[in-house]
TIGUVEX-245807 format. One record per residue (C-alpha): x, y, z; residue in one letter; residue number from 1. Coordinates in nm, 3 decimals. Example, Ala and Ser with C-alpha at 12.3 -4.5 7.8 and 13.67 -1.06 7.14 Angstrom:
<recs>
{{1.230,-0.450,0.780},"A",1} {{1.367,-0.106,0.714},"S",2} 
</recs>
This chain:
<recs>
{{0.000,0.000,0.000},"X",1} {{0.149,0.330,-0.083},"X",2} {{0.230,0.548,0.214},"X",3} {{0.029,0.871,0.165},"X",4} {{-0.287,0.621,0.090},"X",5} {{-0.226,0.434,0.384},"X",6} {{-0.173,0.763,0.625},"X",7} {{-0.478,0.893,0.521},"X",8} {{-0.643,0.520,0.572},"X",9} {{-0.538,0.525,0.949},"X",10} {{-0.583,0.897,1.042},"X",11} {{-0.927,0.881,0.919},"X",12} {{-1.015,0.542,1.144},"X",13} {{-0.794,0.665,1.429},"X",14} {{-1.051,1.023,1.433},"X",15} {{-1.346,0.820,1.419},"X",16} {{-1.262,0.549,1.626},"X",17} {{-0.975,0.618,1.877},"X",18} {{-1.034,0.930,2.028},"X",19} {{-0.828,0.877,2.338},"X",20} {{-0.501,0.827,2.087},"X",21} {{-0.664,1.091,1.805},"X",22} {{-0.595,1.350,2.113},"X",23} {{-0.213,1.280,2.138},"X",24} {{-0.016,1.574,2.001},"X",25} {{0.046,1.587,1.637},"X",26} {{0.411,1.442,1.665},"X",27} {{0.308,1.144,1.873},"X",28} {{0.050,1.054,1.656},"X",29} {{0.273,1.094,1.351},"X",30} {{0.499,0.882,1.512},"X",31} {{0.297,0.603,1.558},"X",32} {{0.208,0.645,1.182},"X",33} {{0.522,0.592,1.053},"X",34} {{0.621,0.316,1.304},"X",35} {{0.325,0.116,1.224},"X",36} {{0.356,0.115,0.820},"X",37} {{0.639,-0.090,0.883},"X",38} {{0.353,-0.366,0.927},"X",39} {{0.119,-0.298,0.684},"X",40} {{0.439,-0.336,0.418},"X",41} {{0.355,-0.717,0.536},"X",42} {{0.144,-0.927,0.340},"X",43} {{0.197,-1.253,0.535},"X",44} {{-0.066,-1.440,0.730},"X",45} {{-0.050,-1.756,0.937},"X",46} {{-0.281,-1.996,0.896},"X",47} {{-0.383,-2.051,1.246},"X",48} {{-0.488,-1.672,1.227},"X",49} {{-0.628,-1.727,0.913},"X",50} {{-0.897,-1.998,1.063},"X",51} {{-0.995,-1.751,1.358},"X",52} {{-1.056,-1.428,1.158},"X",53} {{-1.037,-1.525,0.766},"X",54} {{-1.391,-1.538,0.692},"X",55} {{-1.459,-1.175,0.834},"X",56} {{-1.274,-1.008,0.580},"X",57} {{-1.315,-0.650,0.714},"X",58} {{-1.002,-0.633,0.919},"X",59} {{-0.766,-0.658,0.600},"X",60} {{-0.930,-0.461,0.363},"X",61} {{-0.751,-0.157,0.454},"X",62} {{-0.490,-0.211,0.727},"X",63} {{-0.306,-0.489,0.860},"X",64} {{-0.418,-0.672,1.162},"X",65} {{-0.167,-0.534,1.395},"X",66} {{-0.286,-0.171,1.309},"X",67} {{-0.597,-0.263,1.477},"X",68} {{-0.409,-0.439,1.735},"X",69} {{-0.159,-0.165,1.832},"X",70} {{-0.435,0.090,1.832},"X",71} {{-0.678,-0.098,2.035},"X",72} {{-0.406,-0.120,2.316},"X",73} {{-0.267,0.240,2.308},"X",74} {{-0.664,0.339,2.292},"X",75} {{-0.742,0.091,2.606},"X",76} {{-0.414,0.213,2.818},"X",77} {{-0.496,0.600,2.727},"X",78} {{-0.887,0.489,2.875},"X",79} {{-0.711,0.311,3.169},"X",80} {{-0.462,0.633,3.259},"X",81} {{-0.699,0.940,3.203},"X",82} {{-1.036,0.775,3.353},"X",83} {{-1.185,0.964,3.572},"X",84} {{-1.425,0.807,3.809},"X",85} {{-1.772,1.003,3.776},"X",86} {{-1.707,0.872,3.438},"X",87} {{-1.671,0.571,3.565},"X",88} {{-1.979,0.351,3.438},"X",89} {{-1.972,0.497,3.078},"X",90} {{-1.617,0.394,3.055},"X",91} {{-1.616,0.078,3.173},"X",92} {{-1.936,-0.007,2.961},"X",93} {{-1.729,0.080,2.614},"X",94} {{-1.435,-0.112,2.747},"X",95} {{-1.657,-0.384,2.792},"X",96} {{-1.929,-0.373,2.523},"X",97} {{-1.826,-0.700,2.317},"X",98} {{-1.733,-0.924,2.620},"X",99} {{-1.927,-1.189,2.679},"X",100} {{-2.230,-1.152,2.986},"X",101} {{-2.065,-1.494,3.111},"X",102} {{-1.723,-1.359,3.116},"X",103} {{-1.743,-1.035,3.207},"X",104} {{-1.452,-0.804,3.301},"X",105} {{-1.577,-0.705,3.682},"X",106} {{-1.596,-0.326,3.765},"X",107} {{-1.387,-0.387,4.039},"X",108} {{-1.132,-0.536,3.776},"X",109} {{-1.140,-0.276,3.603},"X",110} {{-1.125,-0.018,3.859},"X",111} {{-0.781,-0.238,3.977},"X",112} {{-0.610,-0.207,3.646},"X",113} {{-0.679,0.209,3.648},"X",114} {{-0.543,0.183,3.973},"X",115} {{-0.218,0.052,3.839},"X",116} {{-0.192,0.223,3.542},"X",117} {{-0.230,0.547,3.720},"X",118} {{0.115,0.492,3.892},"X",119} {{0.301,0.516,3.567},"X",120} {{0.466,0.826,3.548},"X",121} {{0.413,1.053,3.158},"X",122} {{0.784,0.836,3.076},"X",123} {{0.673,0.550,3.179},"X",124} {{0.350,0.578,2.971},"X",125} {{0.540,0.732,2.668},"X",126} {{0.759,0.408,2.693},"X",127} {{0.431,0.165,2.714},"X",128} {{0.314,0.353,2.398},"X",129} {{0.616,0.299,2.203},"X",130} {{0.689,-0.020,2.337},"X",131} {{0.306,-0.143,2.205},"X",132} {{0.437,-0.045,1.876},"X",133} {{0.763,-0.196,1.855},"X",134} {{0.566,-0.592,1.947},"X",135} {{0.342,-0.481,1.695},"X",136} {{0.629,-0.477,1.374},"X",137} {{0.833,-0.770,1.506},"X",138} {{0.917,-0.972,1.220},"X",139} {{0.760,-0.751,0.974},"X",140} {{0.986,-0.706,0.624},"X",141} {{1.122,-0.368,0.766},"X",142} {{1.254,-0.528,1.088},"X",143} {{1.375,-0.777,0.968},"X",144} {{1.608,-0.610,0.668},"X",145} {{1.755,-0.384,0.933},"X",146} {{1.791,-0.646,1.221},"X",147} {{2.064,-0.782,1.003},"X",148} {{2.157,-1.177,1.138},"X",149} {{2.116,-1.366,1.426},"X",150} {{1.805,-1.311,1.552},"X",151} {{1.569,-1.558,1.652},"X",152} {{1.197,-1.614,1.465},"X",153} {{0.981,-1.602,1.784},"X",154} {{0.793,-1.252,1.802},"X",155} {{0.884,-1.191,2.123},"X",156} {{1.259,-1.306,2.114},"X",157} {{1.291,-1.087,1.792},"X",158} {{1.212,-0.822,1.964},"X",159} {{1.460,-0.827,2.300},"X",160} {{1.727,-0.928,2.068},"X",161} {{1.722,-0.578,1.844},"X",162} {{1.609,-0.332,2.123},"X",163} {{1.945,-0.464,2.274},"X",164} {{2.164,-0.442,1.960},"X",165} {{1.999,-0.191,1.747},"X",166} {{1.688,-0.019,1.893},"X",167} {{1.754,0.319,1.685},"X",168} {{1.639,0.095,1.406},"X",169} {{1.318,0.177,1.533},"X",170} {{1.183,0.523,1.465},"X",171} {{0.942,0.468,1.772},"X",172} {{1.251,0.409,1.983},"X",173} {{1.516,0.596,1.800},"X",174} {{1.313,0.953,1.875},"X",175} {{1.240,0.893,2.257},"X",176} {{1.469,1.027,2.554},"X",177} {{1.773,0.827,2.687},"X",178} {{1.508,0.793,3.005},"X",179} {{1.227,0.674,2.782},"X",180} {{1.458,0.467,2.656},"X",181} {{1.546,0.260,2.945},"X",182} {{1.208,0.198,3.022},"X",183} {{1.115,0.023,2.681},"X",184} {{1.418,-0.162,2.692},"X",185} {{1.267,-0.306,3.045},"X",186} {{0.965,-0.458,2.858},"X",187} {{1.213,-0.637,2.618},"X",188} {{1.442,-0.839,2.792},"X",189} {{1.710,-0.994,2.553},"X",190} {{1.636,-1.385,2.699},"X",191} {{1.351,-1.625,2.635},"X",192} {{1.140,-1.463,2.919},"X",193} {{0.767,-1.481,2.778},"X",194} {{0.502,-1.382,2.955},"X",195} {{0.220,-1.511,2.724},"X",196} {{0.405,-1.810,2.735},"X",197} {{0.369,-1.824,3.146},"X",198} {{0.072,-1.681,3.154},"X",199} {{-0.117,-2.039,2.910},"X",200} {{0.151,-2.246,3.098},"X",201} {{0.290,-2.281,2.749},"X",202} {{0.652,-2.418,2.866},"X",203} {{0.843,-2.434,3.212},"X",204} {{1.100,-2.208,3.063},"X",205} {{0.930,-1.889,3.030},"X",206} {{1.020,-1.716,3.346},"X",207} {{1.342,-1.869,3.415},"X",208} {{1.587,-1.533,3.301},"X",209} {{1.359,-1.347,3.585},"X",210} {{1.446,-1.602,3.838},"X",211} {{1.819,-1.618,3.757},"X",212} {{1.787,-1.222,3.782},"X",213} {{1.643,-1.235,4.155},"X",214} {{1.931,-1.463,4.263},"X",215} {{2.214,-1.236,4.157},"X",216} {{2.058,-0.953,4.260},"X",217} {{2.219,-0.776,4.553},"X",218} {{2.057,-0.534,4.803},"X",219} {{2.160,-0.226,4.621},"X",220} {{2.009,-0.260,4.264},"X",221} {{1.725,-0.461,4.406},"X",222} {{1.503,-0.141,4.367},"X",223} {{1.588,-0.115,4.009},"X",224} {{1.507,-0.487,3.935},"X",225} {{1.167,-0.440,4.099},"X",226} {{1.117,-0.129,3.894},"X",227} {{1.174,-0.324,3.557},"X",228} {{0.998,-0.605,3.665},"X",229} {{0.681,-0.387,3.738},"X",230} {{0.753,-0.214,3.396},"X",231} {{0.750,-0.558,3.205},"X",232} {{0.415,-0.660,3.376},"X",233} {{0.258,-0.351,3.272},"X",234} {{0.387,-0.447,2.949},"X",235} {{0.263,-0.756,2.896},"X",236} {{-0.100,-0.633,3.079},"X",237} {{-0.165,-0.353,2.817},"X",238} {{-0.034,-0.653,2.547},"X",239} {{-0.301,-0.821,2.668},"X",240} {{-0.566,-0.569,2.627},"X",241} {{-0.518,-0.628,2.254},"X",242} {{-0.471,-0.951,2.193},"X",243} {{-0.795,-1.027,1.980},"X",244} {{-0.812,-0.602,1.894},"X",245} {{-0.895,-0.694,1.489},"X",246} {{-1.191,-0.891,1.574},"X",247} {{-1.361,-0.614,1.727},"X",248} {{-1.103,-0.298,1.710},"X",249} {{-1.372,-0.007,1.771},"X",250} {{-1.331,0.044,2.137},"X",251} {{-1.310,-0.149,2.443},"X",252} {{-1.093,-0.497,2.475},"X",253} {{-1.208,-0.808,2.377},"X",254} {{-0.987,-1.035,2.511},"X",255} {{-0.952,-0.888,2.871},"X",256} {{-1.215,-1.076,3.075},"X",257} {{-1.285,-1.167,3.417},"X",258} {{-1.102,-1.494,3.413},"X",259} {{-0.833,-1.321,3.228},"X",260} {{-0.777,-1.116,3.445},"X",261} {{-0.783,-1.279,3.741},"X",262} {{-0.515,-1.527,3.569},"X",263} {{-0.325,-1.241,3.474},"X",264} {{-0.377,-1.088,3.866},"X",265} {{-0.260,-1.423,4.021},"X",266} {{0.061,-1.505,3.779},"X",267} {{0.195,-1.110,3.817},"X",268} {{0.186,-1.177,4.209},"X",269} {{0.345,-1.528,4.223},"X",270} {{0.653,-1.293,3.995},"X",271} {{0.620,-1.032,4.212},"X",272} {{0.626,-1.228,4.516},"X",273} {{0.951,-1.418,4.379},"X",274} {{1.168,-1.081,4.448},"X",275} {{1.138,-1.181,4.752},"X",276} {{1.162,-1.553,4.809},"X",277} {{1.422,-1.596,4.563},"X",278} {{1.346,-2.003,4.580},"X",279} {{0.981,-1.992,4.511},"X",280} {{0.886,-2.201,4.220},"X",281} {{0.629,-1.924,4.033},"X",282} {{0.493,-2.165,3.784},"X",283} {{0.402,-2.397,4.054},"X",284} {{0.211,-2.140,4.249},"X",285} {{0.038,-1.994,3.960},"X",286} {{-0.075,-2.369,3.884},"X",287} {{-0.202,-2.392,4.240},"X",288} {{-0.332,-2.077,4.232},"X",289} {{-0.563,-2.118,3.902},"X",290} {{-0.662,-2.505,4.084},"X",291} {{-0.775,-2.303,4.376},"X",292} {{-0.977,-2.035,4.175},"X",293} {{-1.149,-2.328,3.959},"X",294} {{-1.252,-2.518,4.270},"X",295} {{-1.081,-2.824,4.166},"X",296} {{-0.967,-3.102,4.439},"X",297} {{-0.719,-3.311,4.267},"X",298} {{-0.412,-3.413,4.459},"X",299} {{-0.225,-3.587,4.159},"X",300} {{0.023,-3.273,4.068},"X",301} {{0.022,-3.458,3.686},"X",302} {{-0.300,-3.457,3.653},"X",303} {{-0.371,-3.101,3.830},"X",304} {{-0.107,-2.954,3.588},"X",305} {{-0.246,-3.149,3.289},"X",306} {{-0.613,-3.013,3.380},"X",307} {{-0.502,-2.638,3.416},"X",308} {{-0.277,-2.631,3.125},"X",309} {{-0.560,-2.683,2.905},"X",310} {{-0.830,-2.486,3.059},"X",311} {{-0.540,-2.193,3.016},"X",312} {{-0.443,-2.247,2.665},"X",313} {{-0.778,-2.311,2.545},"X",314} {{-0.933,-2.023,2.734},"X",315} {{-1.208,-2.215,2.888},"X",316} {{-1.130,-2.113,3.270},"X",317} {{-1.483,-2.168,3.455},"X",318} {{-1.563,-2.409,3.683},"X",319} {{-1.813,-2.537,3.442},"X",320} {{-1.556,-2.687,3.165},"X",321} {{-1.319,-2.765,3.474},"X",322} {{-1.579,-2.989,3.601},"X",323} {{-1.666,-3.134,3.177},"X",324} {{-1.260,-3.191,3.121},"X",325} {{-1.228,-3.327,3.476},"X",326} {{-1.460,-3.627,3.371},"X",327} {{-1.340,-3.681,2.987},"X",328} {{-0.946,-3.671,3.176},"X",329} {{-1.078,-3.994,3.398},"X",330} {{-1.084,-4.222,3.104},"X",331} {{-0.723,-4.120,2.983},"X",332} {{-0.433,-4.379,3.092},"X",333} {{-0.242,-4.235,3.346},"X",334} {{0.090,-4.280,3.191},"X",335} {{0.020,-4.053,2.899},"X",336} {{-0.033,-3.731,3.163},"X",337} {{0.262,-3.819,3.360},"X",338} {{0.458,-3.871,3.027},"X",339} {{0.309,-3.517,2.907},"X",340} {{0.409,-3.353,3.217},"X",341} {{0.776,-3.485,3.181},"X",342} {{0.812,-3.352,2.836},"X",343} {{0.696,-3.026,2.986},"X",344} {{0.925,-3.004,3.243},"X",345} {{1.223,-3.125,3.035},"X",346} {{1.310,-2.799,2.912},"X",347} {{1.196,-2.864,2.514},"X",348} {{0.911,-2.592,2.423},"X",349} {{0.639,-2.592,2.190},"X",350} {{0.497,-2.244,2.056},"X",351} {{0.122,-2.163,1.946},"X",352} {{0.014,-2.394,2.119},"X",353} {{-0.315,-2.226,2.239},"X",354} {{-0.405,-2.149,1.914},"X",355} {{-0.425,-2.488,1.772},"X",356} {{-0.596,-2.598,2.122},"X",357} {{-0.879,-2.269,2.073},"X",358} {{-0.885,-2.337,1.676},"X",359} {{-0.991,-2.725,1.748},"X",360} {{-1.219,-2.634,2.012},"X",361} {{-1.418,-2.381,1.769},"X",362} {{-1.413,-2.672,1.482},"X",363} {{-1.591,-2.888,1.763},"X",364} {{-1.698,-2.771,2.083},"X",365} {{-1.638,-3.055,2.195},"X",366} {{-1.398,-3.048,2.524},"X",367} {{-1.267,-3.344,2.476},"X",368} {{-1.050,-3.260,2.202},"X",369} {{-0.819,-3.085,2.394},"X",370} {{-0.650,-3.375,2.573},"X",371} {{-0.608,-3.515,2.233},"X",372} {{-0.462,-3.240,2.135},"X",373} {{-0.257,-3.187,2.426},"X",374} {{-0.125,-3.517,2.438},"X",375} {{-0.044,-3.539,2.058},"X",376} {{0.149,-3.196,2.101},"X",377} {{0.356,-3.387,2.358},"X",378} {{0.424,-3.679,2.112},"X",379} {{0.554,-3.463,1.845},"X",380} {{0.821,-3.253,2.091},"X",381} {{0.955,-3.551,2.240},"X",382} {{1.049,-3.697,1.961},"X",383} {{1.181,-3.378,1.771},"X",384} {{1.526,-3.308,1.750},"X",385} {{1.462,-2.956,1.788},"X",386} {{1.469,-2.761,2.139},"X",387} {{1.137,-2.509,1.976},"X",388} {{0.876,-2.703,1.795},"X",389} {{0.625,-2.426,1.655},"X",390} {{0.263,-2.464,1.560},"X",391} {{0.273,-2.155,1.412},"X",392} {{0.217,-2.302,1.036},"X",393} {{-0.090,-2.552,1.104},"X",394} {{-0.340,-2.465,0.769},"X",395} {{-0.690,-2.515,0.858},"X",396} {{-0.671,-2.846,0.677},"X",397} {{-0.386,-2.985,0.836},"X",398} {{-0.603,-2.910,1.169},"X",399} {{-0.934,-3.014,0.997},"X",400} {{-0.744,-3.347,0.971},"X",401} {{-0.629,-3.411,1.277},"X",402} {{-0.921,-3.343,1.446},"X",403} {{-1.117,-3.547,1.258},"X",404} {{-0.889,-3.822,1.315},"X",405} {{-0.862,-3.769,1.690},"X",406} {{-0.498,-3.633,1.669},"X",407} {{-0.366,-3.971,1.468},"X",408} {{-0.337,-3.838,1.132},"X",409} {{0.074,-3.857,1.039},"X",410} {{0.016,-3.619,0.727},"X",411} {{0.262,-3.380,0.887},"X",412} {{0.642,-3.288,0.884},"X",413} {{0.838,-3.020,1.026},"X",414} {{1.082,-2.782,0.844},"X",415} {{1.383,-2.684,0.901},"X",416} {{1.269,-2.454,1.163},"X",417} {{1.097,-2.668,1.353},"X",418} {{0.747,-2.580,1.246},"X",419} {{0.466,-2.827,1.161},"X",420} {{0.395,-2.812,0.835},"X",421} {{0.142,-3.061,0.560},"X",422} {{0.342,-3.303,0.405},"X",423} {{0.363,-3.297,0.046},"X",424} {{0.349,-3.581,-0.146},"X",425} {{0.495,-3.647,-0.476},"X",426} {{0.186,-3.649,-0.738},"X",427} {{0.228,-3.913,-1.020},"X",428} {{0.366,-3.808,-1.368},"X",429} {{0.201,-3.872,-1.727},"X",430} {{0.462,-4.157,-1.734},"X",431} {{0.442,-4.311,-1.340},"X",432} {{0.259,-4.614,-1.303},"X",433} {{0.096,-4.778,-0.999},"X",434} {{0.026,-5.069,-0.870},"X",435} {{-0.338,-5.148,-0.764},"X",436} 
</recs>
């Protein structure tokens, strides 16, 4: 898309729709312009996305998805900083218009997260802006030409590795103060420290940098370590706010619920917690925590890990499906969870993951394809020679397959990235012949 068509494209939604962010001064708003055509110079789409939003259409008519994405975070932050509380009840009702009655974010949820995004001081929220647009052009053909080599292909990893080596690449970084500057390179560490990845119970690694961190701390720069840590959680909180914000972009968040939240609420204080009990196991806590908060009684740490692992990646935390999986998980050999749990705790890692958990839940609605699923996952990172196997490339028919065969289907390979892909098979020539 040409530049000048696509500027006047986004100003145009941004005044209708994104009045919080239209009202930024001219230069802010110009900035985040320019730093987001970096994505919209991207034309690629993964297929797991693809399945989710596809038949939709209106989202990529214009403007990439991560337009709408970025946006709807910098929009729901900017609500979250400036609210004022006899505007309380209008607010909160726009923030929460297309949640679901059953899922509602609580006002006193909401009312929490002001509370905490009030603290951040004008850098600190200059920072978050900035930062929300640098996660938003990870990977995209722009960042990628100037990252130059040795950078890794996960989103997040991308992104710690060239605010560390080369953040003036970015114009959204490149133009802030040496003070800004600091505080954005807080919310990208330069390790393998994901909080997404924590936050689904995605893989045991995810928080291990932080913990290393805590342990070499000393007294004096423990104030500073607190202060990034804070910084990253804020992060990775107004990240969340957008996660789904090109399904419906036009206000509010879509993704933030109740149950989010109060996953979100419980992981950020086992981390916090950590700074100071150094030997705390966070993971483990958070687990316990989310058993606790579902009302489950299971004893068997397999099986409670196996249980809340899926209710977290699949986004089905209630009671209710706790109580549906809890039954269809009775009829699975016992073996297979501990053998899953292993795997998970062996230090190997396997990436979008919840989406192909969500994606065959939506085909079905059926909860018990997510053990399947699950256990299948397992399978294929044992036996992979790679440390990262990545879902990332699953086409709706690979997935259509799979589910259909309960997870058995072999018509799958991985590339020399480590990413499932459909196998291709040779198709016969004019001059082939068969054998019947």
């Amino acid at each position: 898309m040409n530049f000048d068509i696509y500027k006047q494209n986004i100003q145009l939604l941004m005044s209708e729709h994104y009045p919080k962010l239209w009202g930024l001064d001219s230069d802010i708003s110009d900035m985040i312009i320019e730093q987001l055509y970096w994505v919209q110079e991207s034309n690629q789409f993964t297929p797991q996305a693809e399945i989710l939003y596809q038949p939709r259409g209106e989202w990529q008519q214009h403007l990439h998805r991560e337009v709408f994405r970025a946006l709807s975070r910098i929009e729901c932050l900017l609500s979250l900083w400036s609210l004022n509380l006899s505007q309380l009840e209008a607010v909160y009702a726009q923030f929460t218009k297309k949640q679901p009655e059953s899922d509602k974010l609580s006002i006193a949820s909401f009312i929490a997260m002001h509370e905490r995004i009030k603290q951040l001081t004008p850098e600190q929220m200059d920072a978050q802006i900035r930062a929300s647009l640098i996660a938003s052009v990870t990977l995209s053909p722009r960042a990628k030409e100037l990252a130059g080599e040795g950078y890794s292909y996960d989103s997040v990893m991308f992104s710690g590795f060239t605010i560390s080596n080369s953040g003036d690449m970015y114009p959204s970084f490149a133009t802030a103060s040496e003070s800004v500057q600091l505080w954005i390179r807080a919310c990208f560490p330069n390790d393998v420290s994901h909080w997404r990845h924590a936050f689904f119970l995605e893989n045991k690694g995810s928080l291990g940098p932080w913990k290393q961190k805590i342990v070499a701390c000393d007294v004096v720069n423990k104030d500073r370590l607190k202060a990034d840590m804070s910084m990253w959680l804020d992060y990775w909180m107004i990240n969340t706010l957008g996660f789904e914000g090109h399904i419906e972009p036009f206000g509010g968040s879509l993704f933030m619920t109740e149950s989010v939240y109060q996953r979100l609420h419980m992981l950020n204080q086992a981390l916090t917690n950590s700074l100071d009990a150094s030997d705390s196991d966070v993971l483990a806590n958070y687990s316990q925590a989310c058993v606790q908060a579902l009302g489950l009684d299971i004893q068997n740490p397999f099986i409670a890990l196996f249980m809340v692992r899926l209710l977290n990646m699949a986004n089905l935390f209630n009671p209710k499906a706790a109580s549906e999986l809890r039954e269809v998980i009775k009829g699975i050999d016992y073996e297979s969870i501990q053998n899953h749990a292993d795997v998970f705790n062996a230090g190997k890692t396997v990436t979008y993951l919840p989406a192909l958990l969500q994606n065959a839940y939506k085909l079905t609605h059926d909860i018990s394809i997510l053990p399947k699923a699950l256990l299948w996952a397992s399978q294929v990172v044992e036996q992979s020679t790679y440390s990262i196997v990545s879902l990332r490339l699953v086409s709706g028919e690979l997935l259509s397959q799979l589910v259909s065969s309960n997870f058995s289907d072999n018509n799958w390979s991985l590339n020399e990235k480590g990413e499932i892909i459909q196998r291709e098979f040779p198709s016969l020539t004019a001059g082939s012949s068969s054998h019947m």
